[in-house]
Each structure stands twice: as structure tokens, then as C-alpha cells.
N, CA and C of each residue as an Amber inpcrd file, in Angstrom:
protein
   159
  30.6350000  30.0440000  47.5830000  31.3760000  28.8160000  47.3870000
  30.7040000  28.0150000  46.2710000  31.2580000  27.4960000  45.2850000
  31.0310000  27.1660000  44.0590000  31.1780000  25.4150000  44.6960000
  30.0980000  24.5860000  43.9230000  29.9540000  23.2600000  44.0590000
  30.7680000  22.7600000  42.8950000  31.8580000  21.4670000  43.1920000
  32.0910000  20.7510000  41.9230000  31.2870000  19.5140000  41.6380000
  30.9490000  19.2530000  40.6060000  30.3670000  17.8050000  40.6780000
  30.4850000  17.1790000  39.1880000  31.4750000  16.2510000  39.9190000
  32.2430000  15.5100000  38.5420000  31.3720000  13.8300000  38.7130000
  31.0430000  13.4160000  37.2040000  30.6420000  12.1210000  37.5790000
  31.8430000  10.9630000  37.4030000  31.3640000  10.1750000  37.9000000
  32.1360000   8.9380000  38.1170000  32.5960000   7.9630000  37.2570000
  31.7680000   7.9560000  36.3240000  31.6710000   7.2770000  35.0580000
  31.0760000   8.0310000  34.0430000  31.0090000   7.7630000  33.0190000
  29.9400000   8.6440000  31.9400000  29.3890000   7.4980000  30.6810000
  27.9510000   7.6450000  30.5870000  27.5610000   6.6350000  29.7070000
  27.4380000   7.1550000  28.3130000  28.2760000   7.8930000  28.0450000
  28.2200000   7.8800000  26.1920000  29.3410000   7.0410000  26.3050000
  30.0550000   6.6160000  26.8030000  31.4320000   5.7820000  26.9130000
  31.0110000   4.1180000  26.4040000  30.1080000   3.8170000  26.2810000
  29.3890000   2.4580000  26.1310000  29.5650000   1.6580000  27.2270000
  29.1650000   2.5880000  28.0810000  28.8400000   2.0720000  29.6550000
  27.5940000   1.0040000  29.5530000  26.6790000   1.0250000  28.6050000
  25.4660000   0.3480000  28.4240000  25.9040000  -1.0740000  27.9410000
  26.7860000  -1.2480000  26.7160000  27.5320000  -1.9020000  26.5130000
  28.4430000  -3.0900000  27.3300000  29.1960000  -2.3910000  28.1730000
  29.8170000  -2.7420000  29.1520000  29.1950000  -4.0550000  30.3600000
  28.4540000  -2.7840000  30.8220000  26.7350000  -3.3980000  31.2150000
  26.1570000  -5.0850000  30.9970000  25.7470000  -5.0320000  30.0660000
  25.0950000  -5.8950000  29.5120000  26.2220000  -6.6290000  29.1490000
  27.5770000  -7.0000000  28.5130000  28.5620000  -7.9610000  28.2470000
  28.7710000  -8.6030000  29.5880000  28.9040000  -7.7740000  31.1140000
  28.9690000  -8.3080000  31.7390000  28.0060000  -9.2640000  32.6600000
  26.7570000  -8.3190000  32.1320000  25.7110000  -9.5230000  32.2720000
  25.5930000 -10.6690000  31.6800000  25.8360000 -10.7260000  30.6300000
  25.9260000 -12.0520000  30.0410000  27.0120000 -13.1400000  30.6340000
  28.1270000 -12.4740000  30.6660000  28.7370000 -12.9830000  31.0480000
  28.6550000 -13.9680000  32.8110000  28.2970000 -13.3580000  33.4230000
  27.5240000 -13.5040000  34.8480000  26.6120000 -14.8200000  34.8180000
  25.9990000 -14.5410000  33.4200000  24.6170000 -15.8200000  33.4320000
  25.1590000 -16.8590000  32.8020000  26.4140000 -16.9550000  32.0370000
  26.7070000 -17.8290000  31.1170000  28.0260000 -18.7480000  32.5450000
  28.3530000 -18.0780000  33.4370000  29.1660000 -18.7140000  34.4320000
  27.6370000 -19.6310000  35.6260000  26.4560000 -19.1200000  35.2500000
  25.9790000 -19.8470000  36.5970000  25.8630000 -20.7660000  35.7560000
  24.9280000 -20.2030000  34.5420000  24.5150000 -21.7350000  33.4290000
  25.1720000 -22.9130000  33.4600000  26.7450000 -22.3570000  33.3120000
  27.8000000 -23.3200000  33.3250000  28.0160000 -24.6600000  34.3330000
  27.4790000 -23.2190000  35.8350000  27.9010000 -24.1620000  37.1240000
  26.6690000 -25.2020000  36.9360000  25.3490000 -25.0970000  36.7790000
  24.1560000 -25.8120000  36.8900000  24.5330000 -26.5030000  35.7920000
  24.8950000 -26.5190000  34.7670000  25.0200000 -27.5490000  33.9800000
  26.0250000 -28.7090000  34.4890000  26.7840000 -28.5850000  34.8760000
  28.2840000 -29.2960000  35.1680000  27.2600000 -29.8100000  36.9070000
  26.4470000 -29.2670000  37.5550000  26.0050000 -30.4280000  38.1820000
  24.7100000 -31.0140000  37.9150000  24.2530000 -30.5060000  36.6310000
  23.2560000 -31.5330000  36.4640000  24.2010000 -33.2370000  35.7840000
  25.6090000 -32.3840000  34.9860000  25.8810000 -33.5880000  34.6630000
  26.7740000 -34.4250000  35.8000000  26.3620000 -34.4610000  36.7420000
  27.0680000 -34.9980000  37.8410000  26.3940000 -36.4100000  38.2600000
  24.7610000 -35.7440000  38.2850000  24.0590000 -36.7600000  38.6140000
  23.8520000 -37.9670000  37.6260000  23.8680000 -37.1700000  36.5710000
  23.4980000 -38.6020000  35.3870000  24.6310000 -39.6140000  35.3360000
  25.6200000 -39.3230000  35.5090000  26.8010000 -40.1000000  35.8940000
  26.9820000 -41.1770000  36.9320000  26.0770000 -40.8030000  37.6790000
  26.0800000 -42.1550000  39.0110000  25.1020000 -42.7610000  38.2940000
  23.8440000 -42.4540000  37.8210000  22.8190000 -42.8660000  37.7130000
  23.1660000 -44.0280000  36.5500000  23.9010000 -43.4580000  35.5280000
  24.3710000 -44.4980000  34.7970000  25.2910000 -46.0460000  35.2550000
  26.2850000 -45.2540000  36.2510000  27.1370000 -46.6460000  37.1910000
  26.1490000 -47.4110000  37.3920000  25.1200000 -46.7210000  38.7680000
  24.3080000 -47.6710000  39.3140000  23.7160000 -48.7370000  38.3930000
  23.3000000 -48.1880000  37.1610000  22.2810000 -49.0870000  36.2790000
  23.2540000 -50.3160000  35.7710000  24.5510000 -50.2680000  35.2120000
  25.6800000 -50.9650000  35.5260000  25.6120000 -52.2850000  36.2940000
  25.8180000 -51.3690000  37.3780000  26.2530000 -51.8560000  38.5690000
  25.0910000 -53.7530000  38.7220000  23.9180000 -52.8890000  38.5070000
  22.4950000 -54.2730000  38.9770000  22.3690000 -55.2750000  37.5210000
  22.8310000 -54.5150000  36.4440000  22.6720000 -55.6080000  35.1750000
  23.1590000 -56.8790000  35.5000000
């Protein structure tokens, strides 16, 4: 009995490529999220200062 063994993907395909775009991509969505709440806070912080003048 003869084995088949087909792969699943193949990396001359610019699987490496692939790879790594989607890594970036991955880090550039958290960056995003941490940015958008760092600017959350500076935003009250500014009211408040407002607010006591």
C-alpha cells in the first residue's frame, strides 16, 4: 500500500510573504486600538482642566 502525502500549502507560493503582510497587519490593528485609547484619556483630562479654570 503506497502512502499519499500531499501538502497543504506550499511555500515557494510567497507563503513567507503572505506571512509577514499579515503580521503587520495584526500589529498595526492593536497599535491602532492602544492608540485610540490612549487618546481617550487626554480628552477628559483636558475638560477637567477646563472645567476648574
Amino acid at each position: 500500500m503506497t502512502t499519499i502525502t500531499t501538502a497543504l500549502y506550499s511555500f515557494s507560493n510567497g507563503a513567507f510573504i503572505m506571512i509577514g503582510v499579515f503580521a503587520v497587519v495584526c500589529i498595526a490593528i492593536v497599535a491602532a486600538i492602544f492608540l485610540l485609547m490612549g487618546s481617550d484619556k487626554g480628552k477628559k483630562t483636558n475638560d477637567e482642566k477646563s472645567k476648574e479654570a
